[in-house]
C-alpha positions in Angstrom: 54.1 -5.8 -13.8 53.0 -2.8 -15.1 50.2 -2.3 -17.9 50.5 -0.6 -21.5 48.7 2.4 -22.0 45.9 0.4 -24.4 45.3 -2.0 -21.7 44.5 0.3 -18.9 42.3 2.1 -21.1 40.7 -1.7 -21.7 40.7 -2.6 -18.0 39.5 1.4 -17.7 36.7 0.9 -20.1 35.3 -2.6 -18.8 35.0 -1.8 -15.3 32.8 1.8 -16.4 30.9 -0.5 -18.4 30.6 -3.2 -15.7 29.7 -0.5 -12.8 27.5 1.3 -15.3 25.7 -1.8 -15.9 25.4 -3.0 -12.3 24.0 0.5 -11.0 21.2 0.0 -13.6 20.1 -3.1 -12.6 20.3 -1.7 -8.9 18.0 1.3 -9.7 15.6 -0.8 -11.9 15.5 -3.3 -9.2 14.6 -0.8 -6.7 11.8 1.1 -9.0 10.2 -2.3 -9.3 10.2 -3.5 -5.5 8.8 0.5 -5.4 6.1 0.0 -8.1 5.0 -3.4 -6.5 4.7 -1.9 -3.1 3.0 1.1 -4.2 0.1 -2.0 -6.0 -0.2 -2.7 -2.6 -1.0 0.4 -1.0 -4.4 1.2 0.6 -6.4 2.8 -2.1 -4.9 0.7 -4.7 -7.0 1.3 -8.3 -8.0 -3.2 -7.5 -8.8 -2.4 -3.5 -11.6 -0.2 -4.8 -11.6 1.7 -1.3 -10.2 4.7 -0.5 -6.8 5.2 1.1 -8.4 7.6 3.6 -11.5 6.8 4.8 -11.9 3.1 3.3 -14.9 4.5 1.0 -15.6 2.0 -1.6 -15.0 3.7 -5.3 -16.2 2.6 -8.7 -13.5 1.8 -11.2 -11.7 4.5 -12.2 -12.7 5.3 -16.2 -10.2 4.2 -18.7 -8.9 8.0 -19.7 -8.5 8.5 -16.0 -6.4 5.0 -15.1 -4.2 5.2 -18.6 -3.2 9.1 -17.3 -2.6 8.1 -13.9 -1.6 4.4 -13.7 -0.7 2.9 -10.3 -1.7 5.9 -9.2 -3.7 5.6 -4.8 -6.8 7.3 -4.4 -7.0 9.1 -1.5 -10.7 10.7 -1.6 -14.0 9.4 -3.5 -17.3 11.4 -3.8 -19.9 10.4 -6.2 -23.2 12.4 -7.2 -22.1 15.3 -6.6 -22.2 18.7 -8.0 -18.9 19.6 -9.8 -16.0 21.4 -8.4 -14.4 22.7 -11.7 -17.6 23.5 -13.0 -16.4 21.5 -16.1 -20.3 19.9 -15.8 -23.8 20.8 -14.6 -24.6 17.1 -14.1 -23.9 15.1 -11.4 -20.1 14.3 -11.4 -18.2 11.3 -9.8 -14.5 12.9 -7.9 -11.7 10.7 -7.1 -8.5 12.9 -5.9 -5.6 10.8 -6.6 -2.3 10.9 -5.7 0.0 10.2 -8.3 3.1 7.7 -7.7 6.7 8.4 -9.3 10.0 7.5 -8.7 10.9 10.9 -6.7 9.1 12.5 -4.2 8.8 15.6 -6.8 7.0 13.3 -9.2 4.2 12.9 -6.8 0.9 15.2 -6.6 -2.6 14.6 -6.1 -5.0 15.1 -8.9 -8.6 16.0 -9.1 -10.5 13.8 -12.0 -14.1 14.4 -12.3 -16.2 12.2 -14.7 -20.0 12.7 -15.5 -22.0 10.8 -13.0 -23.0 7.3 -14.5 -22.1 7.1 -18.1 -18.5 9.0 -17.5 -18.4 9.9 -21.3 -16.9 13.6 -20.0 -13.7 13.4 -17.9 -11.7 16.4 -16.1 -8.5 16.2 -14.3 -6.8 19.1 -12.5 -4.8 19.7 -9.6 -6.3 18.9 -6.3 -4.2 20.8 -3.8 -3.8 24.2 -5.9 -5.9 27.3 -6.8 -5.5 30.4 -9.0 -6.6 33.4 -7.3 -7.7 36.5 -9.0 -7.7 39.3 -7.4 -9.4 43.0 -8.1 -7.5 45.7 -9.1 -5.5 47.7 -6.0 -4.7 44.3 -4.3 -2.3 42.7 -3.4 -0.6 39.7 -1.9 -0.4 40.7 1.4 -4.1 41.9 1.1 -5.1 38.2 0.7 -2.6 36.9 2.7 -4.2 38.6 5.8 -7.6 37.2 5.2 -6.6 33.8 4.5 -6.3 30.9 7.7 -2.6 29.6 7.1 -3.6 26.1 8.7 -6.3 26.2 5.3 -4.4 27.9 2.6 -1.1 29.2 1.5 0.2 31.7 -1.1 3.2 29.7 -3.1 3.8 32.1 -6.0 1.9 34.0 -9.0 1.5 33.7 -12.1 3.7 35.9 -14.1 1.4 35.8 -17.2 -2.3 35.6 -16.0 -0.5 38.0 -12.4 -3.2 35.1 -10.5 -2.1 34.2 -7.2 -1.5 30.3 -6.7 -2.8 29.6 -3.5 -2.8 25.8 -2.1 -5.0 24.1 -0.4 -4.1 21.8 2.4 -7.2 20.3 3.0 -7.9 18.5 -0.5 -11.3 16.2 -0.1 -13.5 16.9 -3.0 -16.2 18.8 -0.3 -13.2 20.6 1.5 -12.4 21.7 -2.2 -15.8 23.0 -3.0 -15.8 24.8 0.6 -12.5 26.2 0.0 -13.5 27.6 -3.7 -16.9 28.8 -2.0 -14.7 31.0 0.7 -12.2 32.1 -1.6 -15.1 33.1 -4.3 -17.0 35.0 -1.0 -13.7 37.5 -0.4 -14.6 41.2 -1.4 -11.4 41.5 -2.9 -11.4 37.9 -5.1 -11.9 39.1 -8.7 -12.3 35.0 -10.0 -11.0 31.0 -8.7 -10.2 28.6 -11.1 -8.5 24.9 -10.6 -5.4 24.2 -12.9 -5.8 21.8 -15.1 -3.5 18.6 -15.2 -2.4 16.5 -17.6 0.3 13.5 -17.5 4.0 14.4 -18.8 4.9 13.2 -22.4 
């Protein structure tokens, strides 16, 4: 028995709003079992120790947790001098690695907060510098001068013309270390960290 037009647009319609509806629980089903696991993860914002290394942290400061939440921290260092230079007090570092749905939502993050009272807070991007460089020089100048098991050249900025240069080693001393070698190059104009904030 055939069906009328109407009704196979009916029996059409209910079964996209059926698999529609299905698929969504699916996904949502698998972001939770993916959040939950993530909770779980060694350097959890609860475990207080760092994913690499086991290095017991402080708490993260509010700001910093409400930006990044769930997010596994990967390196701490406190007392330290900061990296950004956003402070000339003693800072507290945690570089962070951010969790999302995709593997192109994740990234690790620098946050620096004033070391104890954390009433100033920094975040930026852990694994990426902008490199300026003095006039007459180019890519390939740098690119000669710089160890490709340390650093890469990824792009440039087409407004600022700074070089974005990642870092592959991302601790907050190999950070320092790797500013402090980039700022020593003859033909390094200025470094500067990028500054990160969470998607609205």
């Amino acid at each position: 028995m055939a069906l009328a037009k109407n009704e196979r647009r009916i029996t059409i319609a209910i079964g996209l709003v059926i698999g529609i509806t299905v698929s969504s629980m699916i996904v949502r089903h698998a972001l939770n079992v993916k959040s939950e696991q993530a909770a779980q993860r060694p350097g959890n914002y609860k475990s207080l120790q760092t994913a690499s290394g086991n290095v017991d942290f402080p708490a993260l400061p509010d700001p910093v947790s409400r930006a990044i939440p769930n997010g596994i921290v990967v390196y701490f260092e406190g007392n330290r001098s900061s990296i950004t230079g956003m402070s000339s007090k003693l800072v507290d570092c945690w570089i962070i690695e951010t969790t999302g749905s995709f593997r192109s939502e994740r990234l690790f993050v620098l946050a620096e907060a004033e070391s104890p009272s954390h009433a100033k807070i920094n975040l930026a991007r852990a694994t990426e510098m902008y490199v300026m460089l003095e006039n007459g020089y180019a890519n390939e100048n740098l690119e000669k001068l710089l160890d490709e098991e340390l650093f890469k050249i990824i792009g440039r900025n087409s407004k600022s013309k700074e070089h974005i240069v990642q870092i592959r080693n991302f601790s907050p001393t190999a950070l320092h270390e790797a500013d402090k070698f980039l700022n020593s190059l003859e033909i390094v104009k200025s470094t500067r960290f990028l500054p990160w904030s969470p998607a609205r």
